[in-house]
C-alpha positions in Angstrom: -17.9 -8.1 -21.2 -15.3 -10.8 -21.8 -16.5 -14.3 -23.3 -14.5 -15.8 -20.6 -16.2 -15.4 -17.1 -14.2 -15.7 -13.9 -16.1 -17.4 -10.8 -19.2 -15.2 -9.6 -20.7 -16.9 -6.9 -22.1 -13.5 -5.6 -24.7 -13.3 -8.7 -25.0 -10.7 -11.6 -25.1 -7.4 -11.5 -27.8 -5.3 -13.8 -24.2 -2.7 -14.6 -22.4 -4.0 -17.5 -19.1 -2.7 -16.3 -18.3 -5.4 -13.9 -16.4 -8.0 -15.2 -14.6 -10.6 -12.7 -15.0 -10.8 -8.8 -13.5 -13.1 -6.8 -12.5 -13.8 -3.4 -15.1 -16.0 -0.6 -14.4 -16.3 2.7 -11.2 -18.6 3.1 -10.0 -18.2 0.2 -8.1 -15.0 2.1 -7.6 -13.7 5.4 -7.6 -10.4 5.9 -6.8 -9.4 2.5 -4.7 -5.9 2.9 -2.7 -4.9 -0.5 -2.8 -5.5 -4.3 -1.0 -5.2 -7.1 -1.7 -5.3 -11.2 0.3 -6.6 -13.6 -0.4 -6.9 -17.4 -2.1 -10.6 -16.8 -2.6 -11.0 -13.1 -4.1 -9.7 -9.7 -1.5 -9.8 -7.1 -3.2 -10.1 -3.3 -1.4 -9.9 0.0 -3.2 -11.4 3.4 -2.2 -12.4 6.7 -2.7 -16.6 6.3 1.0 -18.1 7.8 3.0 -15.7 8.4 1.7 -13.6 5.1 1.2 -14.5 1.7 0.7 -13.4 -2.0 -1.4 -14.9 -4.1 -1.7 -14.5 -7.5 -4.8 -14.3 -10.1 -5.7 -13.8 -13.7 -8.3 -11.0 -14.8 -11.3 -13.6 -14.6 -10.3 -14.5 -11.5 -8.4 -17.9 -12.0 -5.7 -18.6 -9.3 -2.3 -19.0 -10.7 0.1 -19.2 -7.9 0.9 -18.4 -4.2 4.4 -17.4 -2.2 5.0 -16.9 1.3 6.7 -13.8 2.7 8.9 -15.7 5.0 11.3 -12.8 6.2 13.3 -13.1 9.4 15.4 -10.7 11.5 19.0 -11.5 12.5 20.1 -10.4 15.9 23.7 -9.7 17.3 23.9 -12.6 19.8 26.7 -10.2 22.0 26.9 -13.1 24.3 28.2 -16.3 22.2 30.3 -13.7 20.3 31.7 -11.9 23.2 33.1 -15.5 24.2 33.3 -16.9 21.2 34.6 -14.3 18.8 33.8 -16.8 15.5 32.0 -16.1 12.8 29.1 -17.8 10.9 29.0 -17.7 6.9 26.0 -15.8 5.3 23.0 -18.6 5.1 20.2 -18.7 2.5 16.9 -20.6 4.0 13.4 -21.3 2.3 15.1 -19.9 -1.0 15.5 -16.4 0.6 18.9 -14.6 0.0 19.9 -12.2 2.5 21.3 -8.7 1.6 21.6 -7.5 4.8 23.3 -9.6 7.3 27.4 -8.9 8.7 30.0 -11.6 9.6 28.4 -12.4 13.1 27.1 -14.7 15.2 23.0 -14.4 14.8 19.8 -15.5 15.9 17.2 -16.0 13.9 13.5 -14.7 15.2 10.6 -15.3 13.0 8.5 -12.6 12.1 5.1 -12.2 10.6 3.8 -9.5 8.2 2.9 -6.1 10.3 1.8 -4.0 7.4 3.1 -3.3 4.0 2.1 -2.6 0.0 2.7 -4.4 -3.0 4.3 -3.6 -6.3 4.6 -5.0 -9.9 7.4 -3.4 -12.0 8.0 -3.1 -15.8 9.7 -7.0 -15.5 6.6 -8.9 -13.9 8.4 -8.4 -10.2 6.5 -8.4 -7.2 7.8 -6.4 -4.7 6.8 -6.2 -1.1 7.6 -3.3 1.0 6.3 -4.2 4.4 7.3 -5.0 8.2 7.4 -7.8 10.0 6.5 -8.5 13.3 7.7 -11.0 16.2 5.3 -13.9 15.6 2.4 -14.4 17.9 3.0 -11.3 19.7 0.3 -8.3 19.9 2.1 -5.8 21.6 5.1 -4.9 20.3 7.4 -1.7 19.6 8.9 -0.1 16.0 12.1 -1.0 17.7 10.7 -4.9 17.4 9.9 -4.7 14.1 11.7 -5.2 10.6 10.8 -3.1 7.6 11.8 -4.9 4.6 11.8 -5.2 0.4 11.1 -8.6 -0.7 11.1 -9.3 -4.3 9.6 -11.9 -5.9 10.5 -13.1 -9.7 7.4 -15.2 -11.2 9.9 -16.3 -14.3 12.3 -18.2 -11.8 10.3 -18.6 -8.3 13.4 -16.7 -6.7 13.1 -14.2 -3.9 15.3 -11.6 -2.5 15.1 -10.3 1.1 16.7 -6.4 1.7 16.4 -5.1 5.1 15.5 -1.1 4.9 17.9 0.8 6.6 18.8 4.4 7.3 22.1 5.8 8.3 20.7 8.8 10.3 19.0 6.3 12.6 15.5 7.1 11.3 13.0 4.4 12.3 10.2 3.2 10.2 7.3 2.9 12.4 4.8 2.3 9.7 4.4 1.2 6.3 1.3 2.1 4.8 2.0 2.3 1.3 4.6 2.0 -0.8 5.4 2.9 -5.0 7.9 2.5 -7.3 9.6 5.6 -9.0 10.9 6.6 -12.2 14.4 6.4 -11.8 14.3 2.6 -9.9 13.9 3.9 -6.6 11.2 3.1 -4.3 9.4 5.4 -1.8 6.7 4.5 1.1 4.8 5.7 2.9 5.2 5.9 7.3 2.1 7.6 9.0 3.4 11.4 8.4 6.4 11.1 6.4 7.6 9.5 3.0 10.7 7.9 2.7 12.7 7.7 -0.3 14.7 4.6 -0.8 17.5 3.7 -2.9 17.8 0.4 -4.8 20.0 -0.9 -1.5 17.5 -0.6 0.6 18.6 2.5 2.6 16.8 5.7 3.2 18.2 8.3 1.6 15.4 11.3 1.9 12.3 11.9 3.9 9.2 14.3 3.3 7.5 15.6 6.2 4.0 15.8 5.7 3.2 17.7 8.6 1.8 21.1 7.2 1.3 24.2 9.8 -2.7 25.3 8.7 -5.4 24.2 10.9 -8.3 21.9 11.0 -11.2 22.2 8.8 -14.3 23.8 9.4 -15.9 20.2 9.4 -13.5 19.0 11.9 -15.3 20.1 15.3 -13.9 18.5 18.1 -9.9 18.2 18.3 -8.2 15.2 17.5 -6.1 13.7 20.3 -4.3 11.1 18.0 -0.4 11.2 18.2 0.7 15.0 17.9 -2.9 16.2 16.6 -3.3 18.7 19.3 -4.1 21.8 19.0 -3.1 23.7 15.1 -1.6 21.8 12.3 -2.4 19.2 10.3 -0.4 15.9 10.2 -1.4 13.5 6.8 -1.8 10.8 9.4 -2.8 6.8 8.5 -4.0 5.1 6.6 -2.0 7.0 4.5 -2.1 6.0 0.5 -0.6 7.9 -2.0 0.6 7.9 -5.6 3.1 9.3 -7.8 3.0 11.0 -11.3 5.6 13.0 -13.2 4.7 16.4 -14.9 6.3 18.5 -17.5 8.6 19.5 -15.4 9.8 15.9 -14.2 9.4 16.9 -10.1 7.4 14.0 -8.4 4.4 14.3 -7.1 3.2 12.1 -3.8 -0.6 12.4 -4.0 -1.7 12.1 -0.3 -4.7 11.1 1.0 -5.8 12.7 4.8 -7.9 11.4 7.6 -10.2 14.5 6.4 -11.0 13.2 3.3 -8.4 15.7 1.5 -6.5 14.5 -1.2 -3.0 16.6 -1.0 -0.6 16.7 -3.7 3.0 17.5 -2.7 6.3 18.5 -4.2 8.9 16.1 -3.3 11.7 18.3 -3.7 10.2 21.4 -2.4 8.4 20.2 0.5 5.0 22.0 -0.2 1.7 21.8 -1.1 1.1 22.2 -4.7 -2.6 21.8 -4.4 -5.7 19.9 -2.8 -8.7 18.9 -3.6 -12.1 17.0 -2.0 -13.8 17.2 0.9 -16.0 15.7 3.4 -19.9 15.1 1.8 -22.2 13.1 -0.4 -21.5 14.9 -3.8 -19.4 14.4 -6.8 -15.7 14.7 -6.1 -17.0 14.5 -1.9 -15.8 12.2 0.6 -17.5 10.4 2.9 -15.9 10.4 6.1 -15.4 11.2 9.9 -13.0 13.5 12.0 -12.6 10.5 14.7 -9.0 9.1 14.8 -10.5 6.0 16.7 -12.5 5.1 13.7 -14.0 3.6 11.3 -11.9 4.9 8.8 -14.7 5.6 6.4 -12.7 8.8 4.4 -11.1 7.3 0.6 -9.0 4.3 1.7 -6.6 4.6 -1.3 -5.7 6.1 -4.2 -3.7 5.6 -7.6 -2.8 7.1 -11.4 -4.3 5.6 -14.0 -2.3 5.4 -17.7 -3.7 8.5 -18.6 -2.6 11.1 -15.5 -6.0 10.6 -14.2 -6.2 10.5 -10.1 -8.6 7.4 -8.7 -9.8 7.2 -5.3 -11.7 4.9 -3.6 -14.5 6.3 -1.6 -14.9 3.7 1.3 -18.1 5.7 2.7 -19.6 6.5 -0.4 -18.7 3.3 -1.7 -17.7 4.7 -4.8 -14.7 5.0 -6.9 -13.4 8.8 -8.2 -11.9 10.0 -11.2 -10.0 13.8 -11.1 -8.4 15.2 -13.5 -4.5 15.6 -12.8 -5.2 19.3 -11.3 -7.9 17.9 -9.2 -10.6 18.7 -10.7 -13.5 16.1 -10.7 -14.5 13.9 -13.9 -16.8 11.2 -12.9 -17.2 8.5 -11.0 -15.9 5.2 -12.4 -18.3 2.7 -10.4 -20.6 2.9 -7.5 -22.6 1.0 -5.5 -25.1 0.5 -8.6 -22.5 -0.8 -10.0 -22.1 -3.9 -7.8 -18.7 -2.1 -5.9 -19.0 -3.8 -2.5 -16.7 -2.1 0.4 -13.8 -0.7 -1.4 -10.4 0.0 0.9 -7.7 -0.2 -2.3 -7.6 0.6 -5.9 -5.2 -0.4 -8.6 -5.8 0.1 -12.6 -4.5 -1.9 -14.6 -3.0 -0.5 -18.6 -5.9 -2.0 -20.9 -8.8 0.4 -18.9 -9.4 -1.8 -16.0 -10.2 -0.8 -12.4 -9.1 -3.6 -10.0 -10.9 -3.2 -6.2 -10.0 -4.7 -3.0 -12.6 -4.9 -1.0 -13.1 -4.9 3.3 -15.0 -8.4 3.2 -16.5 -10.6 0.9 -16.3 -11.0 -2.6 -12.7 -9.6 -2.4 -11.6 -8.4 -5.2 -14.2 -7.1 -8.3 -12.8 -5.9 -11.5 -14.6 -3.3 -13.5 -13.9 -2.0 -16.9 -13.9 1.9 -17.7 -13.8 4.7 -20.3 -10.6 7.1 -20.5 
């Protein structure tokens, strides 16, 4: 264990792989995405309007930013009698990539859902939507899905609105990643978009895959378009990316049966799958109702080494497959001191970084390759 000791005020733990955890009630609200850097522990929640704060290893906090994101409107009226025009704006140090020579007005939004990313440069990128504030019915139409980057090195912040030119809505964000080649794709209940730099869509998988329901799965599911055969990779919906030899992506897909499913962004299919619902090694603990809880692995990730990790929300454990999906071990467990695991990030030194469903937050175990 380090020498240096972030705050436990949760009490020690007899496994020697734990490290930090932080995190007490108020010191987040609802917590829902993370994000690893080299130094710090990056952690989104809903306080304001949403937030990200930001944390060393031994659980010091650094810093905080807001996401304050806003969707401009065509106000038709004033510019139907009008016919001016209002200069593009920058407000709370936010510079707008999206916005046209119009007349607008401005309606707050909130954070909906969303992921967070660190690139190579120390960036934190958000790739979420935002919501009308205050309201809790609302449409996809009445949302905004958005990339907002933050730069740590000079506190600056850039706003892009996603957009698609074939109309396609992003009803959604579950989870996003950053590619290989600068791009970023994310994740929207059954489909992954691929997005350029710009902010516009440029491909989408469909996840939906014609096979039927597992032998586990006894009653139907009457969740969205879940009737009858098929199998939509439905939320939450977490997945990763890796490259092989042969340099095609791989989204690795997690579904509401506790099968992970890795697919082959250019061909559309199913390259393998692996887990399942149970108690064993490489099993999933989970349940066939779409109304919840959500107990199958909350989230998944690649380690430096090509190795998949899962966390196991029901098993309260965290997985490690090999890149064909063959099981290795498990990295922590409950006897480790893992609380109620819902996301998973590693970080390049051997680290496994855990956010958590409730108190403490965030716990940070070391591992073996």
């Amino acid at each position: 264990m380090p020498a240096k000791q972030g705050p436990n005020i949760y009490g020690p733990f007899s496994n020697n792989t734990m490290t930090t955890q932080f995190g007490r009630e108020g010191q987040f609200y609802h917590p829902f995405a993370i994000g690893v850097s080299r130094e710090h522990v990056y952690v989104a929640d809903r306080a304001g309007r949403g937030r990200v704060q930001c944390f060393t290893f031994h659980g010091e906090f650094q810093s905080c930013f807001n996401l304050y994101f806003k969707r401009e409107e065509v106000d038709e009226t004033v510019n139907g009698i009008n016919g001016h025009e209002e200069e593009e704006s920058e407000e709370d140090g936010i510079e707008s990539t999206d916005l046209e020579s119009l007349t607008w007005k401005t309606l707050e939004l909130e954070v909906e859902s969303g992921a967070l990313i660190v690139d190579g440069k120390g960036k934190v990128i958000f790739v979420g939507r935002g919501k009308p504030c205050g309201m809790d019915e609302y449409t996809s139409m009445e949302c905004t899905p958005v990339i907002y980057i933050y730069d740590p090195a000079t506190e600056q912040t850039t706003l892009t609105r996603i957009t698609s030119e074939s109309g396609v809505i992003v009803s959604k964000i579950e989870d996003a990643r950053l590619l290989p080649n600068g791009c970023v794709a994310l994740a929207d209940q059954n489909k992954v978009h691929l997005l350029d730099p710009a902010g516009s869509i440029v491909s989408s998988l469909d996840l939906y895959h014609p096979e039927g329901f597992p032998e586990t799965a006894s009653e139907m599911c009457s969740c969205g378009n879940d009737t009858g055969q098929g199998s939509f990779i439905r939320y939450p919906v977490r997945f990763a990316v890796y490259t092989q030899d042969n340099a095609i992506l791989l989204p690795v897909s997690i579904t509401k049966y506790g099968t992970i499913k890795v697919l082959d962004s250019r061909k559309q299919t199913v390259c393998f799958q692996f887990g399942s619902l149970g108690l064993g090694d490489g099993q999933f603990h989970g349940t066939t109702s779409c109304n919840g809880p959500y107990n199958y692995p909350r989230d998944v990730c690649v380690d430096i080494w090509g190795r998949i990790i899962v966390s196991d929300y029901g098993n309260c454990r965290v997985h490690m497959f090999d890149r064909e999906g063959r099981f290795i071990k498990h990295v922590v467990t409950k006897e480790s001191g893992l609380h109620t695991p819902i996301a998973v990030r590693t970080s390049r030194d051997g680290r496994v970084v855990v956010l958590n469903a409730a108190p403490p937050y965030v716990q940070i175990f070391s591992y073996e390759p």
